[in-house]
KOLMI-921183 format. One line per 8 residues: number of its first residue (from 1); their letters; for each residue x, y, z of C-alpha. Coordinates in nm, 2 decimals, decimal comma, padded with zeros to 4 digits. Each point is the difference from the previous one (the first is absolute). Layout:
residues N
NUM	A	X/Y/Z ~ ...
END
This chain:
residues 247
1	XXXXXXXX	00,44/-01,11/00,80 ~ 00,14/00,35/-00,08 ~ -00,14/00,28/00,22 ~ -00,05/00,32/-00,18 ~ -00,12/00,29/00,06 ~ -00,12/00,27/-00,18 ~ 00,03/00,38/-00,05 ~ -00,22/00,16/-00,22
9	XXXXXXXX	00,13/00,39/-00,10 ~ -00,26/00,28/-00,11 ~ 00,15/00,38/-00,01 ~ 00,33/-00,22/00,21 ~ -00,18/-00,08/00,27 ~ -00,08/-00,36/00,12 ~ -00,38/-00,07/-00,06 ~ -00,24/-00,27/-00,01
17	XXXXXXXX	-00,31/-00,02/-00,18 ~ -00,35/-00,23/00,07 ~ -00,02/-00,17/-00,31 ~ 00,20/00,20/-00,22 ~ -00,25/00,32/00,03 ~ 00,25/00,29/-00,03 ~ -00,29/00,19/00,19 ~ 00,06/-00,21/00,34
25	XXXXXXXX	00,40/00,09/00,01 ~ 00,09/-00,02/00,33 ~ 00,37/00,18/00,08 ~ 00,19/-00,23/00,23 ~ 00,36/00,15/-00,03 ~ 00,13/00,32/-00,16 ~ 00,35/-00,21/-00,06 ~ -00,03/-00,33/-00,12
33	XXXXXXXX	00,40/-00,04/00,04 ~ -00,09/-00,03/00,39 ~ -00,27/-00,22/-00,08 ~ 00,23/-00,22/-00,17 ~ 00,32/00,01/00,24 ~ -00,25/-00,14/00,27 ~ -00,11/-00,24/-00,19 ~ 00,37/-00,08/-00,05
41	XXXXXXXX	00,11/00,04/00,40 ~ -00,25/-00,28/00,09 ~ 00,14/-00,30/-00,22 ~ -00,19/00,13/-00,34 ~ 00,16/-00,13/-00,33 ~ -00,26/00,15/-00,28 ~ -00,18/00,27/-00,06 ~ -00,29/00,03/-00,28
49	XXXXXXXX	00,00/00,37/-00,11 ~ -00,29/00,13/-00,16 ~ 00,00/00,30/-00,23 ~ -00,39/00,10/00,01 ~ 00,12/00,35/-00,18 ~ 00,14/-00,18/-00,25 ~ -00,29/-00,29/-00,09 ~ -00,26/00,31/-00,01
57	XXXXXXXX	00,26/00,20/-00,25 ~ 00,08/-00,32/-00,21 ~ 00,40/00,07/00,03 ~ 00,26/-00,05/00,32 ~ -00,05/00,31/00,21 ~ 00,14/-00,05/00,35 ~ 00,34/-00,19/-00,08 ~ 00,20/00,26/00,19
65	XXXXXXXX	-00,16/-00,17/00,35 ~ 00,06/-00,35/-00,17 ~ 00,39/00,14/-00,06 ~ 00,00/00,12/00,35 ~ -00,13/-00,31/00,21 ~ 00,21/-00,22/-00,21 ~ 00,35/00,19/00,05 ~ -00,08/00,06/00,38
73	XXXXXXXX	-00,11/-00,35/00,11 ~ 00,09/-00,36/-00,12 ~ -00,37/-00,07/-00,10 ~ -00,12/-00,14/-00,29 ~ -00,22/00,14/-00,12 ~ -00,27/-00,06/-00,30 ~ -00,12/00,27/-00,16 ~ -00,36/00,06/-00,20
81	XXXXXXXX	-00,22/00,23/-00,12 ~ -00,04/00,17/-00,34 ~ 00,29/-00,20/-00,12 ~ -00,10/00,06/-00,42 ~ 00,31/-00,04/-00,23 ~ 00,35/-00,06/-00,03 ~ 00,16/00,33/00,17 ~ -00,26/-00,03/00,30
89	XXXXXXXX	00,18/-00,37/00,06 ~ 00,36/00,12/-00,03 ~ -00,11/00,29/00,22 ~ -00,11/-00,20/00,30 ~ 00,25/-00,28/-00,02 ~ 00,31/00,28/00,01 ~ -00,21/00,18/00,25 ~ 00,07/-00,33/00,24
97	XXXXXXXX	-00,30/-00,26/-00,10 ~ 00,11/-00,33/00,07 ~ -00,31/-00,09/-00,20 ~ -00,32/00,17/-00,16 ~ -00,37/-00,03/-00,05 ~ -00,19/-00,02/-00,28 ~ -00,36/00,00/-00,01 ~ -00,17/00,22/-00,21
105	XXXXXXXX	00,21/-00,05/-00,28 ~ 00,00/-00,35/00,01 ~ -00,39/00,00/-00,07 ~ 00,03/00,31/-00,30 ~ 00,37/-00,13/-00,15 ~ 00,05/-00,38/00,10 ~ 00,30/00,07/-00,29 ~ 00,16/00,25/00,18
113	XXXXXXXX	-00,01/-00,21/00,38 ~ 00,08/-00,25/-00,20 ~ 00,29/00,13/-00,14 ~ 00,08/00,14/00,33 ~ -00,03/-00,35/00,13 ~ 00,30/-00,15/-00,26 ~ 00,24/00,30/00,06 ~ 00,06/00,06/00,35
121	XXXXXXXX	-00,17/-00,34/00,12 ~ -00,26/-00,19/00,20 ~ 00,12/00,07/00,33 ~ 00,06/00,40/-00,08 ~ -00,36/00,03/-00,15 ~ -00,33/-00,07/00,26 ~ -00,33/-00,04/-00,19 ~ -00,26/00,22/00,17
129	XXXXXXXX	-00,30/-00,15/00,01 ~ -00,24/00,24/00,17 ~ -00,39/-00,13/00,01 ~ -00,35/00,10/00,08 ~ -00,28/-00,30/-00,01 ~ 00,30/-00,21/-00,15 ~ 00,04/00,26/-00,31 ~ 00,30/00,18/-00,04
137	XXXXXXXX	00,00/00,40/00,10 ~ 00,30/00,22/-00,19 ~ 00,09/00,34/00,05 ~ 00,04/00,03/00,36 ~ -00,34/-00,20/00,04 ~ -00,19/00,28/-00,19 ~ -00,08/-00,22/-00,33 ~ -00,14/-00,35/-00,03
145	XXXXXXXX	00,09/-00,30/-00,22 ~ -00,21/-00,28/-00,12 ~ 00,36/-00,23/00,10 ~ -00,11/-00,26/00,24 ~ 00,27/00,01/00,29 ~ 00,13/-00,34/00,05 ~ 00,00/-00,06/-00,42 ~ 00,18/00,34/-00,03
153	XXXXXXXX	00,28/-00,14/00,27 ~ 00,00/-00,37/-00,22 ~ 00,04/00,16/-00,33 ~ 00,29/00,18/00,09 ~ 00,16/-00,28/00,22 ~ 00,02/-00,17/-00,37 ~ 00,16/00,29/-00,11 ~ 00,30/-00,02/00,30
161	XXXXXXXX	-00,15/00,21/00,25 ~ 00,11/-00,14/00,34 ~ -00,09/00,32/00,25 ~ -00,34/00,07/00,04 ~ -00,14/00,26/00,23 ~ -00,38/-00,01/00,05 ~ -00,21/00,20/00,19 ~ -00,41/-00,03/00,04
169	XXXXXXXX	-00,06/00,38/-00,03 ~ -00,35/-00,11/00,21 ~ 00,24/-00,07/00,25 ~ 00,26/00,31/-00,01 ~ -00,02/00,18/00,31 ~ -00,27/-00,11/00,13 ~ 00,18/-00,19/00,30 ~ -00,30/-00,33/-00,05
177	XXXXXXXX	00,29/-00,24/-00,10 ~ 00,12/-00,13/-00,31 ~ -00,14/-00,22/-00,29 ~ 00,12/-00,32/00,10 ~ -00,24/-00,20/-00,22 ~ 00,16/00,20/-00,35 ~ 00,36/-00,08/00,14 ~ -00,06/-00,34/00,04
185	XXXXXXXX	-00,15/-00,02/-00,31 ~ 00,28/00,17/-00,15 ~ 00,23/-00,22/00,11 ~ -00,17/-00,33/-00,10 ~ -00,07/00,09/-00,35 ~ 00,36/00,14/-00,03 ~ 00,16/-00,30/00,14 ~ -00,20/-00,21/-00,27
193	XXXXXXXX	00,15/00,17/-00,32 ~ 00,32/-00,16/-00,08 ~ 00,17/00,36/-00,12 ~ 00,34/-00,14/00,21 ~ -00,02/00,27/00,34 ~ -00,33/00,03/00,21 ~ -00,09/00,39/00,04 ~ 00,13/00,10/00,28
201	XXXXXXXX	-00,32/00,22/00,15 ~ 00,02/00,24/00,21 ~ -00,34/00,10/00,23 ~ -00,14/00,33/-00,02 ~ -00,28/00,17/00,16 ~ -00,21/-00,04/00,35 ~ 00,28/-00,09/00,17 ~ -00,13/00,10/00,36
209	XXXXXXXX	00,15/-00,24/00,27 ~ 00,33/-00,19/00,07 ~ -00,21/-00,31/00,00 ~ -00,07/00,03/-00,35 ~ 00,38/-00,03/-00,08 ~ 00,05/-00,36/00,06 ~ -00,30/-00,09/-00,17 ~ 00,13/00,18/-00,32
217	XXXXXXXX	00,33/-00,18/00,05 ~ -00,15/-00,35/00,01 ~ -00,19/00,07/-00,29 ~ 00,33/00,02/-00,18 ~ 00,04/00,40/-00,08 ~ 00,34/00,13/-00,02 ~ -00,06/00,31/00,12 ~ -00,26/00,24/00,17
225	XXXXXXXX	-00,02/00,34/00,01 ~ -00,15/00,19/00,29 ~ -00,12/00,35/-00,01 ~ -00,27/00,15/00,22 ~ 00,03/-00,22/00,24 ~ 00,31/00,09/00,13 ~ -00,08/00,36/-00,03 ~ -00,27/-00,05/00,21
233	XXXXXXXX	00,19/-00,22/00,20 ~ -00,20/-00,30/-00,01 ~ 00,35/-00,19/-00,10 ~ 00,28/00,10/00,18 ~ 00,34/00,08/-00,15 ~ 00,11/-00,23/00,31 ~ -00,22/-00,27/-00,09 ~ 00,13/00,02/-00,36
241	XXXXXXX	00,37/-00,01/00,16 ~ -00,09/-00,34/00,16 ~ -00,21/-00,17/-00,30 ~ 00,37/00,10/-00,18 ~ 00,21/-00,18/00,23 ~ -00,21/-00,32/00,05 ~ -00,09/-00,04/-00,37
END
């Protein structure tokens, strides 16, 4: 299971918000480029960038940070947030994304994700599939959908999605653990639709204690991003190092 974990840029600084309320920004780092290079000095391989400027202004904003992190460490790094059209995808991926996130869009324009999906490929595109009460939230968690989570994630795994990141915006920041129940679930129904490739999910949200990794690993996610928690330093980048080298 891939560790990841997360920087989320407001103004470009490194925040993090309690279930996606703008009004609870908390500043962690004015230069996420530091944040990132220790990440990368203890063993770190990925990085999930989050532009919150740009899911609020519904276009890429903060891709000069992206451009920066990516020419000045070896991370790979995805990249989301207000990621609309076209020019906002050839933006971020020559700004340094290894791969992108779609969300929003994928609920408003499933043609243009899509689309997106067929040109540059499953494994450059990552579904975003961010819910509250199991229903989809777009727009940086400020609008609702009537899209039931885990048939949002099915529908499009028919369509060739293989990357899914999901987060239980409940669960965002709240440090109280993550939704193991609607991972599992996840996985089960996903691994019963024979669409050739299994989604490969990655866990989102809650994530409060280094006990909680292998638990997410045995239920079969391929990834996890981490945020609060190691600001706060519940998780240590040290313990991160060593769940890297055994795993």
């Amino acid at each position: 299971m891939r560790i990841i974990p997360a920087i989320d840029i407001i103004d470009g600084k490194c925040v993090r918000l309690s279930k996606g309320d703008y009004d609870t920004k908390k500043i962690y780092n004015e230069n996420p480029l530091e944040v990132a290079k220790n990440f990368e000095a203890h063993g770190i391989q990925y990085l999930h960038l989050v532009d919150l400027d740009g899911a609020k202004s519904k276009h890429i904003v903060n891709h000069k940070i992206l451009e920066q992190i990516a020419s000045k460490t070896s991370l790979q790094i995805d990249f989301g947030g207000g990621l609309k059209t076209d020019q906002d995808l050839h933006i971020a991926f020559e700004s340094g994304a290894s791969q992108i996130t779609g969300g929003s869009i994928a609920v408003k324009k499933p043609e243009v994700f899509i689309k997106w999906l067929r040109k540059y490929g499953a494994d450059k595109i990552i579904l975003g599939a961010d819910a509250h009460h199991r229903k989809i939230a777009i727009s940086g968690w400020l609008e609702a959908s009537d899209d039931d989570v885990v048939e949002f994630i099915t529908n499009y795994q028919l369509e060739g999605a293989q990357y899914v990141i999901c987060t239980d915006i409940s669960k965002d920041g709240m440090l109280e653990g993550p939704s193991f129940d609607l991972y599992k679930e996840i996985i089960t129904v996903s691994e019963g639709i024979s669409s050739g490739s299994n989604i490969k999910l990655i866990a989102s949200g809650g994530i409060s204690t280094f006990d909680e990794l292998p638990k997410l690993a045995e239920l079969g996610c391929e990834g996890t991003i981490i945020g609060k928690a190691i600001y706060e330093n519940r998780i240590t980048l040290k313990q991160l190092e060593t769940f890297i080298l055994n795993h």
